[in-house]
MDTraj code that builds the backbone (N, CA, C; nanometers):
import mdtraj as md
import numpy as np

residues = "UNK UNK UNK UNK UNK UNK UNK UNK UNK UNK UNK UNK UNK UNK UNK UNK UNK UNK UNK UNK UNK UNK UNK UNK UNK UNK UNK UNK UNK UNK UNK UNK UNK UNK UNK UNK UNK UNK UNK UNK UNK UNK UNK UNK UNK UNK UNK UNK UNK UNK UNK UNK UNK UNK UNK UNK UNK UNK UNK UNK UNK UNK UNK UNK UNK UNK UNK UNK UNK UNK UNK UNK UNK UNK UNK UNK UNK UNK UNK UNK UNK UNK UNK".split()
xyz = np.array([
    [-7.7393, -2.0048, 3.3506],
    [-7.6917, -2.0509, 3.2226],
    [-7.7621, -2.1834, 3.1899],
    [-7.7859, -2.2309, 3.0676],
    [-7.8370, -2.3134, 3.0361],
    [-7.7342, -2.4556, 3.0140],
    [-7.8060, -2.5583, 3.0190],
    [-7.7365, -2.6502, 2.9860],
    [-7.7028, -2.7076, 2.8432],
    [-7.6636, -2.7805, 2.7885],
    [-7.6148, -2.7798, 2.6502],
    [-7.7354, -2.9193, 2.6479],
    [-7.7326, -2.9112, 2.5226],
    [-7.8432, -2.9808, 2.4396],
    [-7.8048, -3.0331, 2.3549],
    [-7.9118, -3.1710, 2.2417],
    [-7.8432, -3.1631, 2.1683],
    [-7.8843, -3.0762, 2.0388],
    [-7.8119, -3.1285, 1.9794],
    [-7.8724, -3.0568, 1.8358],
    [-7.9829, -3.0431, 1.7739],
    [-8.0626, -3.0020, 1.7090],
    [-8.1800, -3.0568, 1.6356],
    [-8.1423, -3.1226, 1.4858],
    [-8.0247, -3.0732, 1.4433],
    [-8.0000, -3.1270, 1.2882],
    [-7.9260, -3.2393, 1.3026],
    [-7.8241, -3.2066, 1.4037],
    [-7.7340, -3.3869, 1.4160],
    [-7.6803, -3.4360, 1.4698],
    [-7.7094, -3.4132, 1.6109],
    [-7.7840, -3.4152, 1.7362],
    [-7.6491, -3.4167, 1.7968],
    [-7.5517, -3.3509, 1.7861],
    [-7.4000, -3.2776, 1.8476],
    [-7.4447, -3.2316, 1.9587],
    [-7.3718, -3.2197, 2.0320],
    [-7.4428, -3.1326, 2.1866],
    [-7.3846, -2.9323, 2.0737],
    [-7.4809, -2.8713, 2.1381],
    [-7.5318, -2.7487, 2.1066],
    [-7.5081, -2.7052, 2.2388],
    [-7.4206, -2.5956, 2.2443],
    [-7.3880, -2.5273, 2.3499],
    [-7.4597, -2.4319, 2.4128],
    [-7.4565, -2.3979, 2.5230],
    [-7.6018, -2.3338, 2.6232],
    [-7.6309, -2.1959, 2.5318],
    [-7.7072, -2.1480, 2.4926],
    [-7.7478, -2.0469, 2.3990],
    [-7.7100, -2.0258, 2.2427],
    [-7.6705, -2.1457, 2.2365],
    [-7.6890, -2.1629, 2.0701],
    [-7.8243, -2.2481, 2.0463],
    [-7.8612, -2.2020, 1.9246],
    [-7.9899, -2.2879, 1.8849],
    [-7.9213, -2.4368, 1.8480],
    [-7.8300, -2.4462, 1.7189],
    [-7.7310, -2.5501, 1.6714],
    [-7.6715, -2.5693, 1.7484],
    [-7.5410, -2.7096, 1.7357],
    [-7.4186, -2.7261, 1.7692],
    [-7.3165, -2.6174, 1.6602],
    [-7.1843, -2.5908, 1.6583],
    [-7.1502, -2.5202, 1.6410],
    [-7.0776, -2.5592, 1.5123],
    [-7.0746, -2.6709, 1.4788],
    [-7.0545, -2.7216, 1.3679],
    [-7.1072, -2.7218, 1.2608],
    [-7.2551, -2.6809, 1.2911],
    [-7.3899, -2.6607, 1.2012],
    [-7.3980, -2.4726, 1.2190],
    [-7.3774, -2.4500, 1.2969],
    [-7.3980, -2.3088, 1.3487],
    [-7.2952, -2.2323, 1.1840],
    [-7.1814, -2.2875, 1.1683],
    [-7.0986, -2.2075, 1.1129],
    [-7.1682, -2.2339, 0.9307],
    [-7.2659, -2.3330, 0.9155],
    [-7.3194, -2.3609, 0.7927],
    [-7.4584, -2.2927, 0.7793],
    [-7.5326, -2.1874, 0.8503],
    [-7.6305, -2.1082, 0.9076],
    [-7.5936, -1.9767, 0.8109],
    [-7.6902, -1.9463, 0.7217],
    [-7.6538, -1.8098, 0.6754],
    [-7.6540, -1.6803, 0.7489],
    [-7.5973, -1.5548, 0.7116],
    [-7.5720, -1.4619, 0.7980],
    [-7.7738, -1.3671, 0.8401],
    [-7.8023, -1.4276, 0.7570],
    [-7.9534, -1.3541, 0.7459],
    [-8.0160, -1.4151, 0.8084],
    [-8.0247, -1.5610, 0.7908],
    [-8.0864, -1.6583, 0.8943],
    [-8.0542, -1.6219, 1.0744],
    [-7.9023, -1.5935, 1.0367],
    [-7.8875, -1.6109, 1.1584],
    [-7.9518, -1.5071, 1.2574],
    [-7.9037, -1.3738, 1.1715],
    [-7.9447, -1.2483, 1.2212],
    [-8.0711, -1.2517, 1.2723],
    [-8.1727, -1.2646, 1.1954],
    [-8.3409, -1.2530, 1.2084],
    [-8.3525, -1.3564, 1.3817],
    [-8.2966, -1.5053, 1.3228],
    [-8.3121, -1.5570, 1.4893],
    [-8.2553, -1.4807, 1.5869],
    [-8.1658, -1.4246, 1.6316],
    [-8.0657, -1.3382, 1.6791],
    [-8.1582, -1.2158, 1.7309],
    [-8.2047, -1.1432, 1.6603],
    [-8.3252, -1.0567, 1.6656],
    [-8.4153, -1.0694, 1.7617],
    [-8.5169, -1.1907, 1.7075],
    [-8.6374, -1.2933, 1.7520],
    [-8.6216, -1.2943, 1.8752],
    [-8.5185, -1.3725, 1.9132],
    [-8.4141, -1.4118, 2.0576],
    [-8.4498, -1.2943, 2.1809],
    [-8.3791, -1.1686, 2.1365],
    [-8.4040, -1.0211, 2.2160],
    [-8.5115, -1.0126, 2.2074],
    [-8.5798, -1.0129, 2.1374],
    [-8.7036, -0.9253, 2.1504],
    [-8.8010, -0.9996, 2.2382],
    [-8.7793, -1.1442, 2.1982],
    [-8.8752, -1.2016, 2.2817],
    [-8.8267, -1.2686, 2.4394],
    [-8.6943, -1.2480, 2.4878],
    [-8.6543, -1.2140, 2.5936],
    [-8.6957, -1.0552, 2.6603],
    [-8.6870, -0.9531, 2.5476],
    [-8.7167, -0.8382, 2.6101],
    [-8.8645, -0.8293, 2.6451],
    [-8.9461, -0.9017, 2.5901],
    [-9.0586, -0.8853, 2.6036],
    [-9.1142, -0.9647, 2.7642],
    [-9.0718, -1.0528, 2.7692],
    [-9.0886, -1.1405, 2.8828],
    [-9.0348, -1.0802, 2.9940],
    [-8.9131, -1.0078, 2.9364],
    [-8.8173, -0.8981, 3.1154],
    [-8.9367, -0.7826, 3.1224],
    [-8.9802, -0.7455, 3.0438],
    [-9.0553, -0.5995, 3.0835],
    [-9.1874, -0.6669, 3.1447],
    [-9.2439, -0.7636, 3.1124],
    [-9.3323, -0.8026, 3.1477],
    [-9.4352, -0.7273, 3.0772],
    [-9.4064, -0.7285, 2.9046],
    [-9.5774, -0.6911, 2.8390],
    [-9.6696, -0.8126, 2.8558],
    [-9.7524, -0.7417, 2.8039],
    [-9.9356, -0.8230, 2.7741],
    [-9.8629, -0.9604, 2.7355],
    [-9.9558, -1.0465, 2.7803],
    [-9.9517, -1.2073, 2.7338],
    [-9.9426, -1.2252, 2.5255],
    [-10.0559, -1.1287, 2.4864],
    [-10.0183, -1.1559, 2.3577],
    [-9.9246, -1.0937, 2.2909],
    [-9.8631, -0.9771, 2.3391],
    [-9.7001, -0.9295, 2.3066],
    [-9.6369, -1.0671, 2.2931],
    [-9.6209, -1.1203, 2.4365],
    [-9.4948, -1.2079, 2.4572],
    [-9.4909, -1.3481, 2.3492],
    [-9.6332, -1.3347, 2.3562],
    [-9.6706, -1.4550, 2.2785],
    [-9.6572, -1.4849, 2.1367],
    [-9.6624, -1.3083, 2.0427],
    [-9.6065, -1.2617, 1.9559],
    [-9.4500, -1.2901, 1.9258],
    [-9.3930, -1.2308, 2.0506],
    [-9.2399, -1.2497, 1.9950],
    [-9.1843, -1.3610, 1.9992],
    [-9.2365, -1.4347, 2.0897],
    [-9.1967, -1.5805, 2.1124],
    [-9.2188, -1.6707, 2.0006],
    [-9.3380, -1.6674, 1.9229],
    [-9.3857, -1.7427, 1.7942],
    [-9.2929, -1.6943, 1.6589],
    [-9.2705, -1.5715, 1.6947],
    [-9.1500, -1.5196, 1.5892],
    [-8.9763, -1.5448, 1.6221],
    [-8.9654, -1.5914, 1.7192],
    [-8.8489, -1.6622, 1.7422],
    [-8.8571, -1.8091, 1.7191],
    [-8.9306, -1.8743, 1.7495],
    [-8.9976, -2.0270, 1.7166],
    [-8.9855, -2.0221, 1.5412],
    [-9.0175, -1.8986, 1.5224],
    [-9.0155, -1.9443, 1.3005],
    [-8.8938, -1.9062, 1.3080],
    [-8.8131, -1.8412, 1.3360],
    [-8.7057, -1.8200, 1.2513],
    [-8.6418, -1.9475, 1.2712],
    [-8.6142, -1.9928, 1.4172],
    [-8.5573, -2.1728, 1.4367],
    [-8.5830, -2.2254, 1.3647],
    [-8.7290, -2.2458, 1.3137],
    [-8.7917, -2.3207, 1.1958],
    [-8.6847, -2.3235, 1.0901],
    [-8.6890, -2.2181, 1.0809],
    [-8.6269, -2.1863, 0.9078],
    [-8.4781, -2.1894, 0.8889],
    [-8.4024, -2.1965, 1.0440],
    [-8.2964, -2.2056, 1.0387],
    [-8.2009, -2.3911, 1.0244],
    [-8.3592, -2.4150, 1.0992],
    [-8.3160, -2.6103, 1.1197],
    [-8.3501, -2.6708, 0.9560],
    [-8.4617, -2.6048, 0.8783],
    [-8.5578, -2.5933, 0.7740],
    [-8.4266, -2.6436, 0.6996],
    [-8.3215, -2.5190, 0.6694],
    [-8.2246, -2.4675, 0.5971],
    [-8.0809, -2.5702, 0.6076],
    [-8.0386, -2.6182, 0.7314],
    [-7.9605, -2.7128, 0.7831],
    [-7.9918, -2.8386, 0.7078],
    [-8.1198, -2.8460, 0.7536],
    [-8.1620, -3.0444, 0.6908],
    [-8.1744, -3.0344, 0.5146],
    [-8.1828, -2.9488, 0.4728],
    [-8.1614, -2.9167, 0.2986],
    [-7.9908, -2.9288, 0.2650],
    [-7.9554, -2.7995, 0.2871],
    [-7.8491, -2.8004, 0.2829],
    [-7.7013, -2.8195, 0.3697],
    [-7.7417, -2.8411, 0.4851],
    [-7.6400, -2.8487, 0.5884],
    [-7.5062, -2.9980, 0.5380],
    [-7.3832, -3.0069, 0.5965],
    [-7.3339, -3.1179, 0.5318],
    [-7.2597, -3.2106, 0.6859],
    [-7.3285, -3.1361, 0.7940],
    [-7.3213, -3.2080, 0.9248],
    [-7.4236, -3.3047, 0.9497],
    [-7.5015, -3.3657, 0.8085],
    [-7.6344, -3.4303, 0.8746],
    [-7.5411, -3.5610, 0.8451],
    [-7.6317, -3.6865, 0.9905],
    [-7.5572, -3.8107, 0.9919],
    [-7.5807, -3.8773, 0.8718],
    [-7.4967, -3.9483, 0.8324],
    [-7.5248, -4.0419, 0.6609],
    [-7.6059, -4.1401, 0.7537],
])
top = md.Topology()
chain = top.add_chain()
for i, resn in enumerate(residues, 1):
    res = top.add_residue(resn, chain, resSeq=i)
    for name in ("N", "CA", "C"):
        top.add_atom(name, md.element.get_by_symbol(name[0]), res)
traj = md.Trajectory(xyz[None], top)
């Protein structure tokens, strides 16, 4: 299990397999979330089966954007950011 972290949007500790803290997590749209959610498996599944380097490297860069777009989405609109 992982250890908790902090946040990237506002820097809350983020619990071991959340990207966010959970305070930000619940301000995350359902589409956003999904696609990371997705990203996540696939590029875990890819790393358990042990495909080709540029498979893994594939799914991994597509889990890396959706974070993007999910932290992207937080610092716009999120209302957990510190004043």
């Amino acid at each position: 299990m992982n250890p908790s972290h902090p946040c990237p949007v506002c820097q809350d500790d983020a619990p071991p397999g959340f990207l966010v803290c959970e305070a930000c997590s619940l301000e995350v749209p359902a589409a956003l979330h999904i696609a990371w959610k997705s990203a996540s498996h696939y590029a875990a599944a890819a790393a358990a089966a042990k495909k080709d380097r540029a498979r893994i490297a594939t799914t991994q860069a597509a889990e890396e954007q959706a974070a993007k777009k999910i932290i992207s989405h937080l610092r716009q609109h999120g209302s957990a950011i510190p004043a």
